[in-house]
N, C-alpha and C positions, 0 to 999 in steps of 0.2 A: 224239798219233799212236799207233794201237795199236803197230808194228812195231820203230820207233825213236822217239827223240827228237828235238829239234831241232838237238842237239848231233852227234848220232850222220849225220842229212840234213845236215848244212852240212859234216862232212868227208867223205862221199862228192861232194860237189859238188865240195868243194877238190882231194881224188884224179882227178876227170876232168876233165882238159886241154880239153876241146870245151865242156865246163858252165861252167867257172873262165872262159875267155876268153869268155865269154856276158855275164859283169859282171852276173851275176842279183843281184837285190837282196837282202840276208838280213836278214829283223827278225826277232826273235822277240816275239808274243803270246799272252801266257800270264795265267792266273791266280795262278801259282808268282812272286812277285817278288823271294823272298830276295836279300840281300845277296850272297848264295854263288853263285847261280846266273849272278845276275848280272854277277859277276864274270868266273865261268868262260864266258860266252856271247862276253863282249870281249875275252878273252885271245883268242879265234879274230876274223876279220876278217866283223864283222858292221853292220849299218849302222842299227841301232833295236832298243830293246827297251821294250815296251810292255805294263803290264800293263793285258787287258780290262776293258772298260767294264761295269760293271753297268746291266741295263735294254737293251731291247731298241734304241729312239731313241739313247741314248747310245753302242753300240754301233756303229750306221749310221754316225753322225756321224765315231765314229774311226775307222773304216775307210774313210769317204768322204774325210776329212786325210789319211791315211798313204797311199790310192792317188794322191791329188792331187799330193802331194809328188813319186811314181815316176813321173808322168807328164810333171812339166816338168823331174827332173835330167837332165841328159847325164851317159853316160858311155859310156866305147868298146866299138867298136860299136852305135853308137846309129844309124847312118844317117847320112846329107849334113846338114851341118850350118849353120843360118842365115849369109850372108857377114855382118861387123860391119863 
């Protein structure tokens, strides 16, 4: 991202009380996979880190998983939730 980083967008998310209680999903996908970064990405409350796929097909496919995945968790604020 030209402006910020992904570290720098996830604690403005954390600072607004109306985004934070959104329960927005935070992964980061990046090309950068160091050990370093990755570390510092989990020390903050994040839910994926993934480094991109090479190749266009391979590409599609992880981002076709990783939306799949955000579309069958619950979490609050998600809506009426199936009775069990």
């Amino acid at each position: 991202m030209p402006k910020m980083n992904g570290l720098e967008l996830r604690q403005r998310i954390e600072a607004n009380q109306t985004l934070k209680q959104r329960a927005i999903p935070f992964i980061f996908l990046t090309t950068d996979a160091s050990p370093s970064l990755i570390e510092e990405a989990y020390e903050g409350t994040i839910q994926g880190f993934f480094k991109k796929s090479v190749g266009h097909e391979a590409a599609k496919e992880q981002l076709r998983w990783i939306m799949g995945y955000w579309q069958h968790c619950l979490y609050p604020y998600s809506g009426p939730q199936p009775k069990q």
